[in-house]
C-alpha positions as CSV (number, residue, x, y, z in Angstrom):
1,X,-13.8,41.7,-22.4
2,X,-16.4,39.6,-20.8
3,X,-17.0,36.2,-22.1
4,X,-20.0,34.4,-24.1
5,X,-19.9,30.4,-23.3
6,X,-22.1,27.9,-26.0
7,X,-23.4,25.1,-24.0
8,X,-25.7,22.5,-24.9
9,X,-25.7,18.8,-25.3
10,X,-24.3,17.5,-28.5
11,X,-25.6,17.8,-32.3
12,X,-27.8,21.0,-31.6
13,X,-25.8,23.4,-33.7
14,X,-23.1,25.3,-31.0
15,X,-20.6,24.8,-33.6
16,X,-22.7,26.5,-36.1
17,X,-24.0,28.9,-34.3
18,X,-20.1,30.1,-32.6
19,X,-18.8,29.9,-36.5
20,X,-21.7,32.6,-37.3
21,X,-21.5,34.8,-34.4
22,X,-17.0,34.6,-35.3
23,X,-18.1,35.4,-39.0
24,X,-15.9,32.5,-39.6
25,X,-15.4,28.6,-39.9
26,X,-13.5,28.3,-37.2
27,X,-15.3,25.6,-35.0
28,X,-14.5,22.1,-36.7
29,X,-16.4,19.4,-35.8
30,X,-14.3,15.8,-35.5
31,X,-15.2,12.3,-34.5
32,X,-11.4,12.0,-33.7
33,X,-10.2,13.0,-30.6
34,X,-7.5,15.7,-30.7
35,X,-9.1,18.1,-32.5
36,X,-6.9,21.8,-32.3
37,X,-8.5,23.1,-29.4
38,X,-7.9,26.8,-30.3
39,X,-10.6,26.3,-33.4
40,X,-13.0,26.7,-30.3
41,X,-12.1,30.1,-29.4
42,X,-13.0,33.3,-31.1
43,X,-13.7,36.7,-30.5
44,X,-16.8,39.0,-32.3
45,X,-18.3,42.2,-32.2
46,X,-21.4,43.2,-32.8
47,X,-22.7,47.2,-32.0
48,X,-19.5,48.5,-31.4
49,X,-19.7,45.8,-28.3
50,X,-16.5,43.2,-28.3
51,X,-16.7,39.7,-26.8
52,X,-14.9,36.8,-26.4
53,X,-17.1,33.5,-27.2
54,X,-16.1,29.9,-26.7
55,X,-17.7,26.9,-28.5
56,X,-17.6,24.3,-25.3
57,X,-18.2,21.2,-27.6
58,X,-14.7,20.9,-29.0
59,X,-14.0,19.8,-25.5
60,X,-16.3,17.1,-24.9
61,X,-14.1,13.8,-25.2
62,X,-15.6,11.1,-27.3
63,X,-15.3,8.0,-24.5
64,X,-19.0,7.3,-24.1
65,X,-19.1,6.2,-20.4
66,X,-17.6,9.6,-19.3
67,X,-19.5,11.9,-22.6
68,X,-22.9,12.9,-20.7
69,X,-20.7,13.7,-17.4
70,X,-18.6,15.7,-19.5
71,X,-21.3,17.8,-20.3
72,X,-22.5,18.3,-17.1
73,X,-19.2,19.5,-16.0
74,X,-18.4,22.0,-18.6
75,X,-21.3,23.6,-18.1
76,X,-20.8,24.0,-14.1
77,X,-17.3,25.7,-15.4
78,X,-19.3,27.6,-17.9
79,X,-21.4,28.7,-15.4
80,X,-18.8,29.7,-12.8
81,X,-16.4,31.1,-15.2
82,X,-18.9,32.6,-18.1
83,X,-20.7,35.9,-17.7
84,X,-23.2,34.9,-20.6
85,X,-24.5,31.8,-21.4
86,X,-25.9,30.4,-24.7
87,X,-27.9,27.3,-24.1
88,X,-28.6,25.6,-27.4
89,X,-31.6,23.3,-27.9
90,X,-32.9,21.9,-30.8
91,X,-36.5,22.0,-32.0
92,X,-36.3,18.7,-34.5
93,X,-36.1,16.8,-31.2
94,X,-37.8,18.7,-28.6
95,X,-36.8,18.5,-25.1
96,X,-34.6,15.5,-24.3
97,X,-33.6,14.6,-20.5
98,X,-30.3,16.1,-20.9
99,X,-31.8,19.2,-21.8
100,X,-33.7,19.1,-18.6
101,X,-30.4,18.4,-17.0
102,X,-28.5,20.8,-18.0
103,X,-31.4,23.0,-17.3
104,X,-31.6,22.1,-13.8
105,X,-28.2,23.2,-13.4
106,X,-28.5,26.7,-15.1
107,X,-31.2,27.8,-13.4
108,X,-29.7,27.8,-10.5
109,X,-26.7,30.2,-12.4
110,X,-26.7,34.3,-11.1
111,X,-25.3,34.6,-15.0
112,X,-27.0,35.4,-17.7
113,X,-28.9,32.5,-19.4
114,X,-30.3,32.7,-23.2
115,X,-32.2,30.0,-24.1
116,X,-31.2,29.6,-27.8
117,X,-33.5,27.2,-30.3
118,X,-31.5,26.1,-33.0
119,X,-33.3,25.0,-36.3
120,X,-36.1,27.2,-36.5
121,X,-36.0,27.6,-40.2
122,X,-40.1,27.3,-40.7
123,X,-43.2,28.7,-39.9
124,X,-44.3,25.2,-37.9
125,X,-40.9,25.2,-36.6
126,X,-41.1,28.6,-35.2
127,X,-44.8,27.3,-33.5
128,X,-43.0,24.2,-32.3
129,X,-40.0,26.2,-30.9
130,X,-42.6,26.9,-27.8
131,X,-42.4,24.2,-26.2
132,X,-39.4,25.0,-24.9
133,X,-40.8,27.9,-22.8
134,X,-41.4,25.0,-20.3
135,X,-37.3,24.7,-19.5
136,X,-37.9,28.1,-17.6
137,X,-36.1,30.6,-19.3
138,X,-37.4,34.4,-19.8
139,X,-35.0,34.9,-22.6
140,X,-35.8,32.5,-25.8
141,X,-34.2,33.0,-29.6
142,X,-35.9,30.8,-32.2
143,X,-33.5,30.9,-34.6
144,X,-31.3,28.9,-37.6
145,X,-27.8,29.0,-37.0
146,X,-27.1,27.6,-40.6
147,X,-28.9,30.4,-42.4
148,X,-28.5,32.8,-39.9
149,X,-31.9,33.9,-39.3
150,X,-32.8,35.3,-36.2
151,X,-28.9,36.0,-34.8
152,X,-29.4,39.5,-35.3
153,X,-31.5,39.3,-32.4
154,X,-29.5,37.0,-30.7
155,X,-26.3,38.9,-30.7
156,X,-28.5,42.3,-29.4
157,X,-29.6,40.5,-26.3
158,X,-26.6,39.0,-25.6
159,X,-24.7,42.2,-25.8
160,X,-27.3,44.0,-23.7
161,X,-25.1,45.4,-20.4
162,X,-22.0,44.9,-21.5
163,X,-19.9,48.0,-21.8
164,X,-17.5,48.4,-24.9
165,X,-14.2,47.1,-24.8
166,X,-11.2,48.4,-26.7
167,X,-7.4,47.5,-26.4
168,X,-7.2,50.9,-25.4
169,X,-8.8,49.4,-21.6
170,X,-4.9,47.5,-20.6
171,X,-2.7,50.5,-21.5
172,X,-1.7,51.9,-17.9
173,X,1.4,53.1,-16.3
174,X,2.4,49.9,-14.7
175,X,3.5,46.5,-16.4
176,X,0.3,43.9,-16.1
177,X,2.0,40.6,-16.9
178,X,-0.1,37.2,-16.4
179,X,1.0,33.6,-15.8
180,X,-1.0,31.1,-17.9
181,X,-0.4,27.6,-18.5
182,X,-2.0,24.4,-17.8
183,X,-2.7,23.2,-14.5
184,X,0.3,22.1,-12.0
185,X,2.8,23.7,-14.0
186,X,3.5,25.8,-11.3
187,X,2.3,29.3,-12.1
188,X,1.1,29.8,-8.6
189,X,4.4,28.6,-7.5
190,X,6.3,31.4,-9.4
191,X,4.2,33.9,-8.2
192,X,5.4,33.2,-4.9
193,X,8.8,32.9,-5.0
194,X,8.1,36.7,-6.8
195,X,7.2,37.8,-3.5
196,X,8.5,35.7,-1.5
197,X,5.7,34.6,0.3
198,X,2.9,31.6,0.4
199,X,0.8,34.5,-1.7
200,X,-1.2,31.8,-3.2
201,X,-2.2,28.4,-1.8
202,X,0.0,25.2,-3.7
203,X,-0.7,21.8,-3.6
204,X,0.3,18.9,-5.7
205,X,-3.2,18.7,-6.9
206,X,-3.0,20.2,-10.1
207,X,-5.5,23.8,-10.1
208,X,-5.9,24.8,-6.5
209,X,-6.0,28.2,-7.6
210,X,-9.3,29.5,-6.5
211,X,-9.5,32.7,-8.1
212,X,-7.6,35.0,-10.5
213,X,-5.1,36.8,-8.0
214,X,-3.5,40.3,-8.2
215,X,-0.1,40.7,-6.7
216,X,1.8,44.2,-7.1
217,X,5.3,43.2,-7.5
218,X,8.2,46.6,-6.4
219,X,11.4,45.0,-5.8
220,X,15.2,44.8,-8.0
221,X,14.0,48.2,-9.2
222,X,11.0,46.4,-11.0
223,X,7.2,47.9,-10.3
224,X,4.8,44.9,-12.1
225,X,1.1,44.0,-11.5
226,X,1.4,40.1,-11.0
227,X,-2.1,38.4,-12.4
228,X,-1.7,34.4,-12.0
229,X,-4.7,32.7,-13.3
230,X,-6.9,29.8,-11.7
231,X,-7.3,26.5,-11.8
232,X,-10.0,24.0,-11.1
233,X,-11.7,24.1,-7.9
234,X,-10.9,21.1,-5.9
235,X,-14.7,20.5,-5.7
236,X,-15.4,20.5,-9.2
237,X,-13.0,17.2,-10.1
238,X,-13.0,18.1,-13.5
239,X,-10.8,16.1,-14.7
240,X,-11.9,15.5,-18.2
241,X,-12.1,19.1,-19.0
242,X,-8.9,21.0,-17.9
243,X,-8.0,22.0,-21.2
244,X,-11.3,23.7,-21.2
245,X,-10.7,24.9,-17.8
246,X,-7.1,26.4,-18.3
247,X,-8.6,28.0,-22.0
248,X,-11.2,29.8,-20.2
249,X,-9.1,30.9,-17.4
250,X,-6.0,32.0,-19.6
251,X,-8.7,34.4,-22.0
252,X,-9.6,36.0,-18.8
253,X,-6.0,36.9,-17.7
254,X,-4.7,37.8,-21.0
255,X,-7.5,40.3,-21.2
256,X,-6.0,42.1,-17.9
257,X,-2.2,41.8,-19.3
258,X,0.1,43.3,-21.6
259,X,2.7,40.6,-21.5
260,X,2.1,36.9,-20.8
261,X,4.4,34.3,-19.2
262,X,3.1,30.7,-20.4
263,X,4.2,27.9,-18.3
264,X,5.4,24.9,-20.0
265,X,5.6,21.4,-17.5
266,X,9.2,20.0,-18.8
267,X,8.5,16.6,-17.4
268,X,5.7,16.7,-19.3
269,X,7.1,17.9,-22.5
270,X,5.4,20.5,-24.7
271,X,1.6,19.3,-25.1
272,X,-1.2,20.6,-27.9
273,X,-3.0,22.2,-25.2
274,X,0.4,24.7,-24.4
275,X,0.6,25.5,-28.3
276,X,-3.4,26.3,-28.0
277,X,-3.0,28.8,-25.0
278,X,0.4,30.2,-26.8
279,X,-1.8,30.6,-29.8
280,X,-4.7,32.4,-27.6
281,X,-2.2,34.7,-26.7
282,X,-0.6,35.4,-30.0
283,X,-4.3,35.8,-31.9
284,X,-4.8,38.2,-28.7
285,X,-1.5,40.1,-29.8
286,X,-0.5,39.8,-26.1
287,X,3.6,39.8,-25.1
288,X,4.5,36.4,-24.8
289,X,7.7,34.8,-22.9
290,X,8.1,31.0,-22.8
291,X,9.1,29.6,-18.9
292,X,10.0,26.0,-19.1
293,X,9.2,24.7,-15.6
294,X,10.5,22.0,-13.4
295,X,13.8,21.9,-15.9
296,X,15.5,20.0,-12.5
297,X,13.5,16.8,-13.4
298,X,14.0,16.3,-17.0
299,X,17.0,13.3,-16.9
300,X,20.2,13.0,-18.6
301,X,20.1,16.7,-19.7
302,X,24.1,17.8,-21.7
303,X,25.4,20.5,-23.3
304,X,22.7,20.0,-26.6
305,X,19.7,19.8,-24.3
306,X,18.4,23.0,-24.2
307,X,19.0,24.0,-27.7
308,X,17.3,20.9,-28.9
309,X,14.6,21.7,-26.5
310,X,14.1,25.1,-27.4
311,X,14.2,24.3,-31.1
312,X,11.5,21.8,-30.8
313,X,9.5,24.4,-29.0
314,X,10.2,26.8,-31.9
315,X,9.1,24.7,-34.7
316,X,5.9,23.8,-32.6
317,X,4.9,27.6,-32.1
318,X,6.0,28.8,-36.1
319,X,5.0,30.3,-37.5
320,X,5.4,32.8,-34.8
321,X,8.9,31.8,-33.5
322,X,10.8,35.0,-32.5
323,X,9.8,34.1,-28.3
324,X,12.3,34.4,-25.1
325,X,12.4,30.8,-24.1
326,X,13.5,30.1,-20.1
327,X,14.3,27.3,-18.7
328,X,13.7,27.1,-15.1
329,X,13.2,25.3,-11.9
330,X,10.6,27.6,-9.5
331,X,11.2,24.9,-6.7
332,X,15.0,25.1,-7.0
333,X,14.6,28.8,-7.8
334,X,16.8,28.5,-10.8
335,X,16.5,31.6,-13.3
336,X,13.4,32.3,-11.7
337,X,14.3,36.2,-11.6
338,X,15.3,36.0,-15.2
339,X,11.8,35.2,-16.6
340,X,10.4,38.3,-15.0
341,X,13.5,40.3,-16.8
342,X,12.5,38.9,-20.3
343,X,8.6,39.7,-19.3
344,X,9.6,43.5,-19.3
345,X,12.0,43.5,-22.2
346,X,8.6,42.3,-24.3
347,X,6.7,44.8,-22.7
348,X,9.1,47.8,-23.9
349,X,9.2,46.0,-27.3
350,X,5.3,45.9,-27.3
351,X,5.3,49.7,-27.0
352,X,8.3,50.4,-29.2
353,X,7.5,52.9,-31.9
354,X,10.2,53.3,-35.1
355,X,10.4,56.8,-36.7
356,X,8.8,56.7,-39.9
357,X,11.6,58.4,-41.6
358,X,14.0,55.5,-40.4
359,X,11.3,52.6,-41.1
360,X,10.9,54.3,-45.0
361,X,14.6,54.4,-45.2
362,X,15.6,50.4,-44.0
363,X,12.1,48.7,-45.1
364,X,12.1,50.5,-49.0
365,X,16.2,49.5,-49.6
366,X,14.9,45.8,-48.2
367,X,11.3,45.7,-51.1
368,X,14.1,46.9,-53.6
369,X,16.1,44.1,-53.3
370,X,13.3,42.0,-53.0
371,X,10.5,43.3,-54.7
372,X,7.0,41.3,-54.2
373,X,6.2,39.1,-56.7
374,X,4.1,39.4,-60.2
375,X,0.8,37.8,-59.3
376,X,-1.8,37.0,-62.3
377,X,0.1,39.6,-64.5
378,X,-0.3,42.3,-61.6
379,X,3.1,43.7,-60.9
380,X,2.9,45.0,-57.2
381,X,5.4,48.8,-56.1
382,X,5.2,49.4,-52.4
383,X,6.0,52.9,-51.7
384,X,5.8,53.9,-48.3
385,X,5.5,52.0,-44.8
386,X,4.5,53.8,-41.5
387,X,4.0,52.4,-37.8
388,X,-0.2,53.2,-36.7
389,X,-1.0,54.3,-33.5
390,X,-1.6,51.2,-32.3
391,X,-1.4,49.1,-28.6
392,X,0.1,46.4,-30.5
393,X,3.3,47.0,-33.3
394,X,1.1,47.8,-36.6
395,X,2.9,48.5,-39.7
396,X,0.9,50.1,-42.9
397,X,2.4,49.4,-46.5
398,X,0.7,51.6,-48.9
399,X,1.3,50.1,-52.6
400,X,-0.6,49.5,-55.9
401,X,-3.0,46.1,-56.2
402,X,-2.3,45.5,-52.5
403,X,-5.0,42.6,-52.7
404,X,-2.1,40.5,-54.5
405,X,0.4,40.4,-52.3
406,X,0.9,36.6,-50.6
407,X,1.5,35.8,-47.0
408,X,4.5,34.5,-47.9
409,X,5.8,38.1,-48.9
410,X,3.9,39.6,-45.8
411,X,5.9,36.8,-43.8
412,X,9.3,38.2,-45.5
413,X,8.1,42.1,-44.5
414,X,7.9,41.0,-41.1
415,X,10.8,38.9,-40.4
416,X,12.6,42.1,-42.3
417,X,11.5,44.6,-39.5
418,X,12.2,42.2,-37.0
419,X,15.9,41.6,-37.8
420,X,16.1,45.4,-37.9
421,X,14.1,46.7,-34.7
422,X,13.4,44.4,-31.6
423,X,10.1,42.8,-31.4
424,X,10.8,39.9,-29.6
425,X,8.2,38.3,-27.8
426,X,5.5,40.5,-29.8
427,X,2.9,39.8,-32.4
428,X,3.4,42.1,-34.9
429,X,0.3,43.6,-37.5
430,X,0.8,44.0,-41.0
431,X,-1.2,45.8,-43.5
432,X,-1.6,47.0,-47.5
433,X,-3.6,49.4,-48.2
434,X,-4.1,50.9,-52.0
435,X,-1.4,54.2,-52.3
């Protein structure tokens, strides 16, 4: 899927506007720092066309002496790394210099730039929105992100070119398996001792990577498209903005892939920004196996360090917790080999289909001994589950008043299958639909 970046300086509305284009109220705006970086990311549709969009102002950090250069450099990432860009101005101040800044800087893009004018919500607002013809875009939307005037257009020109996109697009006869992570945890590093060769160039400096890299991997009986993501550009010195950097990168890859292999630093420790990307994979029902990297430096490791590792890991990821976890050391090339074993177990568990007359006779003996609970009066009989033809493990449960059944009985149906059929390492889809 190609990507749509929001840029803009802040308090124009790119929150507003990315929670209307998602259809939801994702994007939360915080004066705290922290904020849950995944709240930034979304995916929409609009005529049949999907996209993935990313709000860039949950990643501006709040330190005022580095906030303006902030700015500056997540929209020189959005504008190597976007294929469509939403600049957002807004018409209650006119043009300020940052605007002209930022600007300056897209102009000089080969993407494509939408000017978007946030606030138009008037007639002399709509006559005051022309000013900003002078920034020098062709493409201008007056428009009200709150109300959501004058998105309809929006969405039709920003979807104008781009071919549709269905999960259908990664289903091939080979493996595609991706390395994401943050930068320096060593995903370049794995790749080559893969192929045991200096396929990529490594550096201490943490995102060397230049570009997303293909490697075709046929050895140990194993045939496996390797695709290890980028980092930053040594020239960018983005130093602010890797978690934005590594997000952007990771959407790209896991687009390609059908399993993922997130690198986790060890001497690190497990950071918000590795439950973010873990949670960009999961929302994009992508495989997942967890390689803990750089195991050889974590000190005064015994016999109950891993397992207290690996349940801390666990309990960070839940609810989704049913993940191979490997602990490894690329440079020392402990259980290297191992991690690429797990990657293609998930991958047959991603494509595993259960016979309906077997999934009937387990999941129905399983909802009669624990039948779902009487909500407002509304008793609930589930009659009949089957697997769709889906790309990712969907499971249909047709029953009365489906609209009353609680996540925390969905949760129950799904740790049920899971205990009964191998799904490890795979988001798995659950729905009720009226018998």
């Amino acid at each position: 899927m190609e990507t749509v970046a929001i840029v803009g300086r802040p308090n124009v509305g790119k929150s507003t506007l990315f929670n209307r284009i998602t259809g939801e109220r994702k994007s939360i705006v915080d004066d705290q720092s922290g904020v849950t970086r995944d709240r930034v990311y979304g995916e929409s549709e609009w005529g049949g066309i999907r996209f993935n969009i990313i709000d860039t102002g949950g990643f501006v950090p709040n330190s005022e002496d580095v906030f303006e250069a902030a700015i500056r450099d997540q929209v020189k990432i959005a504008m190597q790394e976007a294929n469509v860009l939403l600049f957002v101005v807004d018409v209650t101040t006119g043009i300020t210099y940052l605007d002209d800044e930022i600007a300056a800087m897209l102009r000089k893009s080969d993407k494509k730039v939408i000017l978007v004018v946030n606030k138009v919500d008037n007639h002399q607002r709509l006559l005051d929105s022309n000013e900003f013809y002078s920034l020098g875009f062709d493409q201008l939307y007056a428009l009200s992100s709150i109300n959501g005037s004058g998105t309809g257009d929006l969405l039709d020109a920003v979807i104008e070119g781009m071919e549709n996109n269905t999960d259908e697009e990664i289903e091939d006869d080979i493996p595609k398996i991706c390395i994401i992570g943050q930068p320096n945890a060593g995903k370049s590093s794995i790749v080559n001792v893969f192929v045991g060769e200096e396929r990529n160039v490594v550096t201490d400096i943490a995102g060397t990577t230049r570009d997303s890299i293909h490697t075709r991997f046929k050895k140990f009986n194993k045939d496996i498209l390797l695709i290890d993501t980028a980092g930053i550009r040594k020239k960018s010195k983005v130093h602010e903005n890797l978690e934005f950097y590594s997000v952007i990168r990771a959407i790209k890859a896991l687009d390609e892939s059908d399993v993922c292999i997130l690198m986790i630093d060890a001497s690190k420790g497990v950071t918000s920004q590795d439950i973010s990307i873990f949670a960009l994979a999961a929302r994009k029902k992508r495989g997942i196996v967890i390689a803990v990297n750089k195991w050889d430096l974590v000190p005064d490791k015994d016999a109950n360090t891993v397992k207290e590792y690996e349940a801390m890991i666990k309990e960070r990821i839940a609810p989704f917790r049913d993940v191979p976890i490997v602990f490894i050391s690329v440079t020392e090339k402990q259980r290297v080999l191992k991690v690429l074993d797990y990657a293609l177990d998930v991958y047959e568990n991603k494509k595993r289909k259960i016979q309906t007359s077997k999934l009937n006779e387990h999941m129905l003996k399983v909802i009669e001994r624990n039948p779902p609970p009487v909500v407002k009066g509304k008793s609930i009989s589930i009659k009949f589950v089957t697997q769709l033809p889906a790309t990712t493990p969907s499971f249909a449960f047709f029953c009365s008043n489906p609209k009353y059944i609680r996540d925390a009985y969905k949760n129950y149906l799904e740790n049920q299958i899971r205990s009964a059929y191998n799904f490890t390492g795979v988001p798995i889809n659950i729905f009720f639909r009226e018998k």
